[in-house]
C-alpha positions as CSV (number, residue, x, y, z in Angstrom):
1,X,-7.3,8.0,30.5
2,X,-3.6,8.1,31.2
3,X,-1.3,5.2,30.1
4,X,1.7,4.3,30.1
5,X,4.5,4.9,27.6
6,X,4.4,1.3,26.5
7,X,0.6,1.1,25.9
8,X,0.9,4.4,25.0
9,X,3.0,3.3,22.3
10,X,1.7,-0.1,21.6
11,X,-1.7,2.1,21.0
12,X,0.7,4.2,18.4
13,X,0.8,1.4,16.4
14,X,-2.7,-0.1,15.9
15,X,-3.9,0.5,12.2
16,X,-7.2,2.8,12.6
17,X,-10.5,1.6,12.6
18,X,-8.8,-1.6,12.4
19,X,-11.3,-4.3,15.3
20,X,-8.7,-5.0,17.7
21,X,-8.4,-8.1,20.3
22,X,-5.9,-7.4,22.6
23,X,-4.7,-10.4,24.7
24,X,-4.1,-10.5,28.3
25,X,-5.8,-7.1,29.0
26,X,-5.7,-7.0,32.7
27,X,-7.2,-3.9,33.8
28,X,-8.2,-2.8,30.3
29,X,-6.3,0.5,30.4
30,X,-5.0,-0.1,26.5
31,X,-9.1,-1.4,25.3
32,X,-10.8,1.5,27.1
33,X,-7.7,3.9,25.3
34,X,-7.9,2.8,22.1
35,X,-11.8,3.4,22.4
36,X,-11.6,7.0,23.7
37,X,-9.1,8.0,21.5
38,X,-11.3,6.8,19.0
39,X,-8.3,4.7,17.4
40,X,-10.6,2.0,16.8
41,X,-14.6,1.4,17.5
42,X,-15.0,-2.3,18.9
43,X,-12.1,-4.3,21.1
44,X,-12.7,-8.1,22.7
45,X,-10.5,-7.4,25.7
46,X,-9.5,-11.0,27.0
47,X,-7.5,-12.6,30.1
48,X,-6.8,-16.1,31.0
49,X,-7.7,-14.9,34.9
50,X,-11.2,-13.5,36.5
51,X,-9.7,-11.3,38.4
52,X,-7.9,-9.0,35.8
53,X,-10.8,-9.2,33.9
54,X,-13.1,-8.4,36.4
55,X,-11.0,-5.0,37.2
56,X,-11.3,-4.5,33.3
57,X,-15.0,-4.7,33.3
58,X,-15.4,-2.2,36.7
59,X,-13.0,0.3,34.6
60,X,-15.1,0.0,31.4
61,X,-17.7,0.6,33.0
62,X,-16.6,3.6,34.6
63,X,-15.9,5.0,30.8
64,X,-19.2,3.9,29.7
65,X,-17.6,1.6,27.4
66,X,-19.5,-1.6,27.7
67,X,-21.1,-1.6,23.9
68,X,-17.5,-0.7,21.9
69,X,-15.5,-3.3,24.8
70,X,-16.6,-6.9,24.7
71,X,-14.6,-9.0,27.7
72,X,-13.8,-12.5,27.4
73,X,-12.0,-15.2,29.8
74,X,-9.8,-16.8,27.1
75,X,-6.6,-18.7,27.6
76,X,-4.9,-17.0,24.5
77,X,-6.7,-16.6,21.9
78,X,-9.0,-19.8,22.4
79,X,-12.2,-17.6,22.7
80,X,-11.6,-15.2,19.5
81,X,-13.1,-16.6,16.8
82,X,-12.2,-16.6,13.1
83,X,-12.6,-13.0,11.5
84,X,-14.0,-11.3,14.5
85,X,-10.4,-9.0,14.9
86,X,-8.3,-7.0,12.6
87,X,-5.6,-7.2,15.0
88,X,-4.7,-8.8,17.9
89,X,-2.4,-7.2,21.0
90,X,-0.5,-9.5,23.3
91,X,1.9,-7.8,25.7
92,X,3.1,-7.8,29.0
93,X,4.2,-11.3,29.0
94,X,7.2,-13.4,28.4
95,X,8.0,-14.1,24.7
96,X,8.0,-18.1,25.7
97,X,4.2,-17.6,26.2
98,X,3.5,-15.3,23.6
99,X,4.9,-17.7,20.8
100,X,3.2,-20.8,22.9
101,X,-0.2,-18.5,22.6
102,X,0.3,-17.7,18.9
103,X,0.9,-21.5,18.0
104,X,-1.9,-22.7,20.0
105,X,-4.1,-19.8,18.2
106,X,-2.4,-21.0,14.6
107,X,-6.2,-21.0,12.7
108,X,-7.6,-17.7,13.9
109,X,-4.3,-15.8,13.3
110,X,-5.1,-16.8,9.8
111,X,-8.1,-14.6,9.4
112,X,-5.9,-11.5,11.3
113,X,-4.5,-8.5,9.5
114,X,-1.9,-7.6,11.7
115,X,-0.1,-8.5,15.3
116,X,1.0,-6.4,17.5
117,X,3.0,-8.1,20.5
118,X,5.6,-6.6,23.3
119,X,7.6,-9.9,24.9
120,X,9.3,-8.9,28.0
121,X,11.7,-11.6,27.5
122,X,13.5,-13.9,24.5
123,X,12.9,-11.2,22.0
124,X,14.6,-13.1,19.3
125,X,12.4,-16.5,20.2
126,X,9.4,-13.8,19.3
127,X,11.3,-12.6,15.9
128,X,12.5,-16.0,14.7
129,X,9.3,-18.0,15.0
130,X,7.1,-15.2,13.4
131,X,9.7,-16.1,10.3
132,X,9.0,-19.4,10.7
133,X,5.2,-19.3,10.6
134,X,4.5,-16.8,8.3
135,X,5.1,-13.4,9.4
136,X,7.0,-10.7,8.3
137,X,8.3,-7.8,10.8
138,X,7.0,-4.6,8.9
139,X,8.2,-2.5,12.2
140,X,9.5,-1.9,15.8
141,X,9.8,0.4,18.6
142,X,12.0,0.5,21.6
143,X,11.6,2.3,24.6
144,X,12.8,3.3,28.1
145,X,10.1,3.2,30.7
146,X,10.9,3.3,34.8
147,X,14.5,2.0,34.4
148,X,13.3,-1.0,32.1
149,X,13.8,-1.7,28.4
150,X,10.7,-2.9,26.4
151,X,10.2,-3.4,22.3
152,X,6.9,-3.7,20.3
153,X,7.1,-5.7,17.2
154,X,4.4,-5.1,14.7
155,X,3.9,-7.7,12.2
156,X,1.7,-9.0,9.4
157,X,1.2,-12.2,6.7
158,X,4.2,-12.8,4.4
159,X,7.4,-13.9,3.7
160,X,10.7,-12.8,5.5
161,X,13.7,-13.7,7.5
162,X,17.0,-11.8,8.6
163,X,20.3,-12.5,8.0
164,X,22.3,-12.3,10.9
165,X,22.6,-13.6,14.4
166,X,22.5,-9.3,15.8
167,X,19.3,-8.4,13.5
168,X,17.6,-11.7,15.2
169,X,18.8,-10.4,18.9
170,X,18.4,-6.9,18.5
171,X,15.8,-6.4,16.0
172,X,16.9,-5.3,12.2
173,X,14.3,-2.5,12.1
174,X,15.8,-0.8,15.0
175,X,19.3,-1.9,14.2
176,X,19.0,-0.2,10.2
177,X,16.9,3.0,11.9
178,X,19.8,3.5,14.2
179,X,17.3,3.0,17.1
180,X,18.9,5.7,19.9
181,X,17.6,3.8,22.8
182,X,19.3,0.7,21.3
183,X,22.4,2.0,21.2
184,X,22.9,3.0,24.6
185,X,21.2,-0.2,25.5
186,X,24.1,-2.2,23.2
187,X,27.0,0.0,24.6
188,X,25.7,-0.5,28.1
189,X,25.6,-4.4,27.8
190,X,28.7,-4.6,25.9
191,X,30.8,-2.6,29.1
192,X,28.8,-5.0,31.5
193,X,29.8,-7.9,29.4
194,X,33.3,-7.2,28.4
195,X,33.7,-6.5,32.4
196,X,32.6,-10.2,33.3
197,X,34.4,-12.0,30.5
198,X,37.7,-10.2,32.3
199,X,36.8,-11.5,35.4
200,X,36.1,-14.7,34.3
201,X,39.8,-15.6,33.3
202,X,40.8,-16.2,37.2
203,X,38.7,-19.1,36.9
204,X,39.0,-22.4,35.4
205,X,35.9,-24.3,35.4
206,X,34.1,-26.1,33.1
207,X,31.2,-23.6,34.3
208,X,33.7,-20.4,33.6
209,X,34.5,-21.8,30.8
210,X,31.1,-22.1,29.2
211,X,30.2,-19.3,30.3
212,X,33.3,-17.3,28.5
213,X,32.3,-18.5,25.3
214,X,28.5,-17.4,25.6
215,X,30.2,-14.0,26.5
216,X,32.7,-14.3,23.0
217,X,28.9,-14.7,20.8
218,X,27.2,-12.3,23.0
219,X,30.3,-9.5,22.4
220,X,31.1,-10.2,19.0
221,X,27.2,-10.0,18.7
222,X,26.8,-6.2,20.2
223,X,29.9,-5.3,18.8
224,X,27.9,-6.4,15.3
225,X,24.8,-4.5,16.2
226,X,27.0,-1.3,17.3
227,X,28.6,-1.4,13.5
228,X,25.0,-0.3,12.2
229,X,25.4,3.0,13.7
230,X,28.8,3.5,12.0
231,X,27.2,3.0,8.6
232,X,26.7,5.2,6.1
């Protein structure tokens, strides 16, 4: 099967062997891969919605995949039980939701070896409350994929946190790598940013004004990140 660069590379990092439950499967493309690529041997591929999962079940079964893919309608993980998955998978959602599923899925996450999740939005929400409940962020992966930026954090039990506002925002794995792709995303945002905050001194609103100092944190903040690639 072909799949995309993200689950491509979300499939990169799944330990071996490891039984996998990946979240909000919608069609099933990253379940029926990890199967064929023989990355793993069993998956509980689960969506909150009957009609994803309904696709995901017509595409297993056109691989043949029904006794290694086990499909559940779960809100989250409300339908994985304790121990049944090595790893769980959620991606292709907002990071809001994907730390709103992980607290609501607090007791099975216990019995979980690793967690492998992609937030399309508030990154650092995802990075910060994995701190804060018991995570540590052994790795992560940016990538470019039809014009649009995406990261997949991998985590697992223990203790950790960061110590700066840029490793939180742009990931201290990628920032201490020297992460390519985040480079050109952080010079790209700085120029857009730096652009705006000159525009904004013709104005003098309460609004403009706000708004300037969100752009002095968010500059100085880049500017931060950018000093990892001058390092040593």
């Amino acid at each position: 099967m072909d799949i995309s660069k993200r689950l491509q590379t979300i499939a990169d990092m799944v330990t071996r062997n490891a039984a996998v439950c990946d979240v909000g499967t919608d069609h099933g493309y990253l379940a029926i891969y990890l199967i064929e690529q023989q990355i793993c041997e069993k998956v509980i591929a689960m969506d909150v919605a009957e009609g994803p999962l309904g696709k995901a079940r017509t595409n297993i079964a056109r691989y043949r995949l029904e006794d290694k893919i086990e499909t559940r309608l779960s809100d989250g993980l409300d339908e994985l039980h304790p121990s049944e998955a090595d790893t769980v998978i959620m991606a292709g959602m907002g990071g809001i939701l994907i730390t709103s599923l992980l607290e609501k899925g607090k007791a099975v996450l216990d019995t979980v070896q690793e967690l492998i999740v992609s937030p399309h939005t508030d990154v650092e929400l995802v990075r910060r409350y994995l701190h804060q409940n018991g995570f540590a962020i052994a790795e992560e992966r940016m990538l470019v994929e039809d014009g649009k930026y995406y990261i997949i954090i991998k985590a697992y039990h223990g203790r950790q946190s960061y110590d700066t506002l840029a490793e939180y925002r742009y990931g201290s794995c990628l920032l201490t790598k020297k992460n390519p792709i985040l480079k050109k995303y952080l010079e790209k945002e700085l120029k857009k940013a730096e652009i705006l905050y000159g525009n904004l001194k013709n104005f003098s609103t309460s609004h403009s004004e706000k708004r300037r100092l969100e752009l002095e944190e968010e500059i100085q903040c880049m500017k931060e990140g950018l000093g990892y690639y001058e390092m040593q």
